[in-house]
N, C-alpha and C positions, 0 to 999 in steps of 0.2 A: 064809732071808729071802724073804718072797712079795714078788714082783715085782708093782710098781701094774698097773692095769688099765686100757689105754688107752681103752678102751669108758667106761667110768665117767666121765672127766673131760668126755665129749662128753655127758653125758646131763642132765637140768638139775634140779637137787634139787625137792623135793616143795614146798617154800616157791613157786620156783620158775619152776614148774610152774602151779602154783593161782592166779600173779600172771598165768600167759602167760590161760589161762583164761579169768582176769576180763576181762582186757584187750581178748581174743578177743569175748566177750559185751558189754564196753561200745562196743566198735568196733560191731560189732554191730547192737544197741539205737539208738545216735547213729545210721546210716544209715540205720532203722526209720525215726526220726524226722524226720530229713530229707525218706526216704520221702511220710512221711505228711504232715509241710508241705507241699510241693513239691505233691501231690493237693486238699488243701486249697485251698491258693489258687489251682493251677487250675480247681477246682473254682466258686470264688470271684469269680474273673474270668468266669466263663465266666454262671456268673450274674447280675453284672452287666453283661453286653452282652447277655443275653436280656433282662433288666429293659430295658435304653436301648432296643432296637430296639422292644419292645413299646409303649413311653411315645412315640417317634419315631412309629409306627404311628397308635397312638391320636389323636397329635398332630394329625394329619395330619387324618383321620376327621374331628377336631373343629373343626378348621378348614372343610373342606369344607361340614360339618354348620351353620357359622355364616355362609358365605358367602351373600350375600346374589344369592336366585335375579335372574333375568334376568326379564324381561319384566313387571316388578312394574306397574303402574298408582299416579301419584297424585293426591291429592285434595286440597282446603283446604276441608272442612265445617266449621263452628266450634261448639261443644258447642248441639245445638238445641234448639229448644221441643220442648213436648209438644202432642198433636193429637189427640181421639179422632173424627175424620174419616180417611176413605182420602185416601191424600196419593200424588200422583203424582210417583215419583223418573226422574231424569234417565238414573240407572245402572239396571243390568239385569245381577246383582241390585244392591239400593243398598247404599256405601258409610258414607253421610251421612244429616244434614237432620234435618226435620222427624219424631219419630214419636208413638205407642203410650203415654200415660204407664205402660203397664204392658209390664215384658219380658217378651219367650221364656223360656221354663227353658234350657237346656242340654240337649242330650244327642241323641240319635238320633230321626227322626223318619220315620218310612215316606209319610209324603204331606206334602205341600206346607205352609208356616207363614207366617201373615201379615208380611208387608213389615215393616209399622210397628213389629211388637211386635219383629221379628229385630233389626230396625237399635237399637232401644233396647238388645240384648243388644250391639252392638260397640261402644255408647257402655261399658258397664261391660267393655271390654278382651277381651268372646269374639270369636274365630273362628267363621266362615261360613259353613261348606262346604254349596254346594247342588252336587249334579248332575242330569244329564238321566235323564228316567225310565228309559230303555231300557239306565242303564250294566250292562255285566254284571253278575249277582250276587254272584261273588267280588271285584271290586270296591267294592259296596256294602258288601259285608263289611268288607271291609277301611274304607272310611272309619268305620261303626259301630263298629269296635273300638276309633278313633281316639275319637271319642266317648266311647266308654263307660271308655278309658285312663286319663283328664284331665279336668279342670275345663274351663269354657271354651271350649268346642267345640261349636257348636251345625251337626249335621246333618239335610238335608232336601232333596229333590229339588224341580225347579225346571223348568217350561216355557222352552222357547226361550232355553236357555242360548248364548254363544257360543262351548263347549267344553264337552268332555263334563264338564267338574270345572272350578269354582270359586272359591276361596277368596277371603275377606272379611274386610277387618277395616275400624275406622273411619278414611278416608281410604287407603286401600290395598287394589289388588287383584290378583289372580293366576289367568288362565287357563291352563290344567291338559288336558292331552290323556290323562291318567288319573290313579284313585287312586293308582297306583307312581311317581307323577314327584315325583322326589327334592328337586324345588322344592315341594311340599305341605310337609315337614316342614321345609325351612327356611324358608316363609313362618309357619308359624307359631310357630317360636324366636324370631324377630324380632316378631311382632305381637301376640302373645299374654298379655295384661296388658298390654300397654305401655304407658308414659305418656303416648304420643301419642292416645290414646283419654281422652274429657273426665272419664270415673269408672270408671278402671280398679280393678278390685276390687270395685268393687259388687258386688250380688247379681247370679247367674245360677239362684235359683232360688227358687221363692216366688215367683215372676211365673203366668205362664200356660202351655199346657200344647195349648192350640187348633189347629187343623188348619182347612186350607181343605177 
């Protein structure tokens, strides 16, 4: 009579065997997955606190960007007649009044543009930007590209400013110790179209084009 085999009863049949296996491999697979969740939503999070800090960032920017600079100048012009006389303004450059029944175009100008015709362009909601002839040229630059960016912006150098940069719009003004002062570009978010100008939107071209 063969004696059992004590080895054999410790060994685990092939059925077994191929259940321990699967089991092995589904255990397995599930902590893959967990794995790969667990990276996921890190991943996830981690994404969305880059988005918030950016929008937080931006936020901020934007804010600053609308804050309304300091040292504004204001006026109470009321939408004026037209005048094809030289009309003498009280501002320097003007704000208001009496002008031009024809406006400024828009846009960049290397020498000086009549009074009458400019003030008629901030009746239709442009910007003013005169400076002194002698501003550097990578300044001028930079106000030109401002110009040539946008609708609305009417540039031109200007005798006997009282800062080297200007900005104008109708009833509001803004003296500027360069084209880089970060109050240029929030003067003109705030005044540029505005309503507070008597025909904003009008034409700023198809007017005139004239030099002093």
């Amino acid at each position: 009579m063969t004696e059992p085999n004590p080895d054999a009863a410790s060994k685990p049949s092939r059925a077994e065997a191929s259940r321990q296996r699967r089991s092995a491999r589904a255990i397995a697979a599930e902590r893959q997955r967990k794995q790969t969740a667990t990276r996921t939503i890190a991943i996830a999070l981690a994404a969305i606190a880059l988005v918030a800090i950016v929008g937080f960032v931006l936020f901020n920017r934007q804010q600053a960007s609308m804050a309304v600079p300091e040292g504004i100048q204001d006026f109470a012009y009321q939408g004026a007649q037209h005048s094809e006389d030289p009309v003498e303004y009280t501002e320097h450059p003007p704000v208001g009044g009496v002008h031009n029944p024809v406006w400024q175009n828009c846009g960049y100008y290397a020498a000086p543009v009549p009074n009458e015709t400019a003030v008629h362009s901030l009746e239709h909601g442009a910007i003013w930007i005169t400076y002194q002839p002698d501003l550097p040229a990578d300044q001028v630059r930079k106000l030109k590209e401002l110009a040539e960016a946008q609708s609305y912006i009417l540039v031109s150098p200007m005798d006997d400013l009282p800062s080297p940069v200007v900005a104008s719009a109708w009833n509001h003004q803004l003296q500027l110790q360069s084209a880089d002062d970060p109050g240029l570009d929030g003067f003109i978010r705030l005044y540029r179209l505005s309503r507070e100008a008597p025909e904003p939107g009008a034409a700023c071209a198809g007017g005139s084009s004239a030099t002093l």
